[in-house]
N, C-alpha and C positions, 0 to 999 in steps of 0.2 A: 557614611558608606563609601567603600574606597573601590575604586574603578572595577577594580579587579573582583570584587565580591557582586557589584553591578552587572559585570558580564557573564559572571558565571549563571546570574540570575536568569537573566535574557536566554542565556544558554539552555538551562533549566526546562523554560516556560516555551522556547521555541522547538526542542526536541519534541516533551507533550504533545504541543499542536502539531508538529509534523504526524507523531505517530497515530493522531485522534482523526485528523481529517486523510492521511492516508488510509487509513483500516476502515473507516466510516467509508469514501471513495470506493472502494476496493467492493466494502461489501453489495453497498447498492448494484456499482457495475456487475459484480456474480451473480447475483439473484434477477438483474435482465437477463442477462446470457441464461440462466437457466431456464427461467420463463417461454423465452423467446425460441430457448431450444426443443422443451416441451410443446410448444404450439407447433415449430416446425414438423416434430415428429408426429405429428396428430393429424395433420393436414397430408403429409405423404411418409406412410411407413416402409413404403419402397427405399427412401435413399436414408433407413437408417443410419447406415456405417458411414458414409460422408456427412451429416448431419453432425455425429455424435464426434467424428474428429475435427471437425472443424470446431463442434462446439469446445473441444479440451484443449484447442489452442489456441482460443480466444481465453481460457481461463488461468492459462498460464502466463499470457502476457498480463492479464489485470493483477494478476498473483505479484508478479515481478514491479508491478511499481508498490505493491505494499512493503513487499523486500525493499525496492528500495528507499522508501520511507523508513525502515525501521534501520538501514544502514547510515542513511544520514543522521538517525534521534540518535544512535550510540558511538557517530564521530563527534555529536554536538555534547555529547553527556562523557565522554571516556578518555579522548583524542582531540580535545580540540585544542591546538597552537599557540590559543591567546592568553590561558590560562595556565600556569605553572604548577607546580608542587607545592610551592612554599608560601 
């Protein structure tokens, strides 16, 4: 096996796990935020509207590291430097 088929492999197998434990991460953290924003709302229906924005941008930043998880799995799988064409 020649280096270059070696790292492509790594490459391969390191994207996967980037994008499996990103998207795994990502969901567990939504599914608190939702929870957490259900209780909130349950406990005071008064400060609906601040509740429920806060709660959409906390879900956007957990959103953004699945992005970016999946931008690193297709620089390591598409783009990446060390491996050539040929």
């Amino acid at each position: 096996m020649t280096d270059q088929t070696l790292l492509a492999l790594v490459s391969i197998a390191t994207a996967g796990l980037t994008m499996g434990i990103g998207a795994l991460a990502a969901a567990f953290a939504e599914s608190r935020i939702g929870a957490a924003g259900m209780d909130a709302l349950a406990r005071q229906p008064d400060e609906a509207a601040s509740i429920t924005r806060n709660q959409f941008v906390a879900l956007a930043m957990i959103e953004s590291t699945a992005i970016f998880c999946l931008v690193i799995a297709l620089v390591l799988l598409f783009a990446n430097p060390f491996i050539t064409g040929g």
